[in-house]
N, C-alpha and C positions, 0 to 999 in steps of 0.2 A: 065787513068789519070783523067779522069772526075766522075767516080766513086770516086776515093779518095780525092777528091776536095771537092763531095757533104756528104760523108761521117764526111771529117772535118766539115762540115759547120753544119750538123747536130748534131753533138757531141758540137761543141760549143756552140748552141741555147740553147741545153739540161741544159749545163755548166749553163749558163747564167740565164735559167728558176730557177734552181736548187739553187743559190746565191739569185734570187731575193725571191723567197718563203720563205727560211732558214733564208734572214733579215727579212719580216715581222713577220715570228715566231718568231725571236728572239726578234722584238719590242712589242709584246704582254705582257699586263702585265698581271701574277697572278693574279688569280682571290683573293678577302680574302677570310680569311677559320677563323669561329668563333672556337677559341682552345681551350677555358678555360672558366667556366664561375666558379664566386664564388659567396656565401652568406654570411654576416657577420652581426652581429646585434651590433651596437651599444647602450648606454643607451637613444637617443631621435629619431634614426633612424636607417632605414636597408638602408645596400650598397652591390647592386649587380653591380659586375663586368664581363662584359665580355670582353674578350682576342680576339681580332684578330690580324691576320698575317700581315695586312698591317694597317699603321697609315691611317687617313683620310677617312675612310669609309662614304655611304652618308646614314643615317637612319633619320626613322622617328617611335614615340610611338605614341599610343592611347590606352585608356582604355575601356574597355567590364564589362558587370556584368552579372550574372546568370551564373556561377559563377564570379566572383569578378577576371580579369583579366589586366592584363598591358601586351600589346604586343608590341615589339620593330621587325620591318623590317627593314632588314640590306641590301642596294641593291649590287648587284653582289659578292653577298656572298654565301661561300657553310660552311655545317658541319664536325668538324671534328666528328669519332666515339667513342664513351664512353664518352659524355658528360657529367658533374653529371646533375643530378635532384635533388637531394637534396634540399631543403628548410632552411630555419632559418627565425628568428623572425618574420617579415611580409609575407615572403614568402613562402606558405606551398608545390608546389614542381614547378621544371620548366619543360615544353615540350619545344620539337623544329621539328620547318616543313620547309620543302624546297617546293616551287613552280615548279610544272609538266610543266608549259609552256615555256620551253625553255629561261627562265629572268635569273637564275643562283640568284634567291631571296631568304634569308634566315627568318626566322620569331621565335622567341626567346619567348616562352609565360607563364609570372610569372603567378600562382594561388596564389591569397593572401588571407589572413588569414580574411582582412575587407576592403573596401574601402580606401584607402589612396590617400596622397597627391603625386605627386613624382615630382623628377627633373632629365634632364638627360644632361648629357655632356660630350666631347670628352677628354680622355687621355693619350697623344702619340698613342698610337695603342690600345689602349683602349677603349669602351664604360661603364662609370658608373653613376647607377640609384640610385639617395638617395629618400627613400619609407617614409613617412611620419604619425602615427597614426594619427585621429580625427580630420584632416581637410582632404576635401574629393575632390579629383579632380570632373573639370565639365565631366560629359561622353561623351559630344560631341567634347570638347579641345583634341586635336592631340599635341604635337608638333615634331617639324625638328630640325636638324641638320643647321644651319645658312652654304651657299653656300659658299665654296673657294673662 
């Protein structure tokens, strides 16, 4: 009798362990995943768009030169596979890196055709960048994402 006493008791710990794991997995959210990115030229600027899985993503851009670069970090963000690289008007092709250290960071990096202006802002689940000719961002200016 006392075997099957400590037997229930051990199956129900299990039980129990087994519910509490399975809710925090289930409270975990999705990490985003960048899906899509496009290039489009308009007649006074370019708009790159990237697609992610989830709205509200929290990024931040900065510009590089040699070559002539605009990088956007998307945090807790992964790639999806066959992303284009393609380029249009300002933008001659795109790369994309993911961070080795365990962040789950995503990094998004336009080669452009000359230094430009850009602006960047959130929509819906959306990030897009309007790229501006002959006025020239500062290379030290970064900007974020404004905090929820």
């Amino acid at each position: 009798m006392m075997l099957r006493n400590s037997a229930v008791t051990i199956s129900a710990s299990l039980l129990a362990l087994l519910v509490c794991f399975g809710s925090t997995t289930a409270l975990a959210a999705d990490p985003t995943q960048v899906s899509a990115a496009s290039v489009t030229e308009a007649s006074d600027h370019t708009e790159v768009r990237l697609q992610l899985s989830n709205a509200g993503a929290t990024y931040s851009a900065f510009v590089a030169s040699n070559p002539d670069r605009l990088m956007v970090d998307i945090t807790g963000a992964t790639l999806a596979s066959g992303l284009s690289t393609a380029g249009a008007g300002l933008v001659d092709h795109i790369e994309y890196q993911t961070f080795n250290d365990g962040s789950d960071n995503a990094r998004v990096i336009l080669f452009l055709k000359s230094k430009v202006k850009h602006e960047i802002r959130s929509e819906g689940s959306s990030i897009v960048l309007s790229l501006q000719a002959g006025v020239v961002d500062d290379p030290m200016a970064s900007q974020n994402n404004p905090p929820a």
